[in-house]
N, C-alpha and C positions, 0 to 999 in steps of 0.2 A: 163579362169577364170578371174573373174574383183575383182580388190584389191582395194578398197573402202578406203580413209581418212577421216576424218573430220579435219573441219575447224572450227573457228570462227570467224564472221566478224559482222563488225559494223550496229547496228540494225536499221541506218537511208538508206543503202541499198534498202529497202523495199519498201519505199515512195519513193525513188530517183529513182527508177526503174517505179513505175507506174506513177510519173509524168514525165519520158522521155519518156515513152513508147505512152502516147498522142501525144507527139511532132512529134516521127518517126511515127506514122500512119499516123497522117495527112501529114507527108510529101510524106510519099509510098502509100498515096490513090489511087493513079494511078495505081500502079502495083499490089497491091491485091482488087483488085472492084472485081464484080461479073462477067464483060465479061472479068475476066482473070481465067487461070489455078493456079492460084499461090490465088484466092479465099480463105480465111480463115473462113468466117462468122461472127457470133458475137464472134467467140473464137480470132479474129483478136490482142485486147489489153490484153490480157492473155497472148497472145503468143507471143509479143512483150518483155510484162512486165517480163515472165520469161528468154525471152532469153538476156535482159539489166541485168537482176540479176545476171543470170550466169556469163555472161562478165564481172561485174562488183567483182563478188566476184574471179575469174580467176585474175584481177588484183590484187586484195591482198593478193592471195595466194604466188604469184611472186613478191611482194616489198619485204612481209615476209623473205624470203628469197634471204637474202645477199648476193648482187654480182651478182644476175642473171641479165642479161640486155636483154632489153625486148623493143619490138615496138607493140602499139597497134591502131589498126585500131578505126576510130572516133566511138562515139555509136551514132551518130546524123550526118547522111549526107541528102541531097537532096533526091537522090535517092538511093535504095541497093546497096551497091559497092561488085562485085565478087573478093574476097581476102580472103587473112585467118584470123581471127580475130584479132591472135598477132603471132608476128613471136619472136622466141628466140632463139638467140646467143648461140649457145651451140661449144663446143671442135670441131672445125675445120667445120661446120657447122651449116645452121637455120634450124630450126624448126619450120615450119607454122603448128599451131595451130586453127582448129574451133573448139571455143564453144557451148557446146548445153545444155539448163539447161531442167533439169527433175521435172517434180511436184512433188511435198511432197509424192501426192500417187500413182505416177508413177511405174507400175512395166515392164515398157523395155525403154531401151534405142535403141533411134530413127534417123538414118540420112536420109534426103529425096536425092530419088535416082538419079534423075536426079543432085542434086547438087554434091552429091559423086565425079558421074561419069564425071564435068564437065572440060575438056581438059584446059580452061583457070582462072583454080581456082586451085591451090597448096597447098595441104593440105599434113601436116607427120601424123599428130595426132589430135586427136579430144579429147577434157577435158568434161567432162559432170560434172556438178554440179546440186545437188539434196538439197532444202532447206529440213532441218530436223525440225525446229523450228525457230524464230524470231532470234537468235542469232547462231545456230550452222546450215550448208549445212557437206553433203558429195561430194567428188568427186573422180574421176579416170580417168586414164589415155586409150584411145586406141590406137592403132595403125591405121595408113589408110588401111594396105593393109586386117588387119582382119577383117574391117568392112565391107569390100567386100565379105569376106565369110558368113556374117549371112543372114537370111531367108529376103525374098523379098516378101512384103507383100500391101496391099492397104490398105493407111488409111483413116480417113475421108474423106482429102480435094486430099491425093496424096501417087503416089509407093514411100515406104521408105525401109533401111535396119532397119533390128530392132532382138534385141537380148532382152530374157527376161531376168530379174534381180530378186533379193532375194526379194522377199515379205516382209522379217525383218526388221527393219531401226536398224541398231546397232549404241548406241549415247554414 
């Protein structure tokens, strides 16, 4: 079962997310063009913009909250970097953290499989954030190893896991 929060975060997020998400396309033109597998199409800045949004609201969920210390991977590099989004300092242990933001009227949550399954990427948990509205997202928490057990499916562009979620947005 997935335990859903909501948040609030700052409504200039929205615009700061779709103008870096220009920036990181045109830097990863290379690796999503058409003679790659990693091919997005024109869903390319969408899928950018939402996953800069998630990252970005992932960081304020974690200032929010006092005394967590936290490292987060840049939202603007050269090329993709294989790592976990943010890694957190928890009791005698990190926790590598990938983000993955969900659309408004998303209903599964989605991790592509090859990246899951990849040996030189350390992942404990995956944060999904689901914008609700211009100022309120949801999100929740998974684990690595239970995203491994949901259905294995083809999606557009690529095999992902993906678990369905509540059709309801409770706000």
């Amino acid at each position: 079962m997935i335990n859903w929060k909501n948040t609030s975060y700052p409504s200039t997020f929205i615009k700061l997310s779709d103008e870096l998400a220009k920036v990181r396309s045109m830097l990863s033109a290379d690796v999503y063009n058409k003679n790659t597998e990693k091919y997005r199409g024109d869903q390319e800045h969408k899928i950018q913009s939402l996953g800069i949004f998630a990252e970005l609201v992932a960081r304020h969920i974690l200032d929010s909250n006092q005394g967590v210390k936290y490292k987060s991977a840049p939202l603007i590099e050269k090329s993709p970097v294989v790592e976990a989004d943010i890694v957190v300092q928890g009791i005698g242990e990190l926790n590598y953290i990938d983000v993955k933001g969900v659309r408004s009227s998303g209903r599964t949550l989605r991790v592509n499989y090859k990246a899951h399954n990849n040996p030189n990427k350390k992942v404990t948990h995956y944060l999904f954030v689901q914008p609700l509205n211009p100022l309120y997202a949801r999100f929740c928490w998974v684990k690595y190893e239970d995203v491994s057990n949901w259905d294995v499916v083809m999606s557009t562009y690529t095999k992902c896991y993906e678990l369905k979620i509540e059709n309801k947005i409770k706000q």
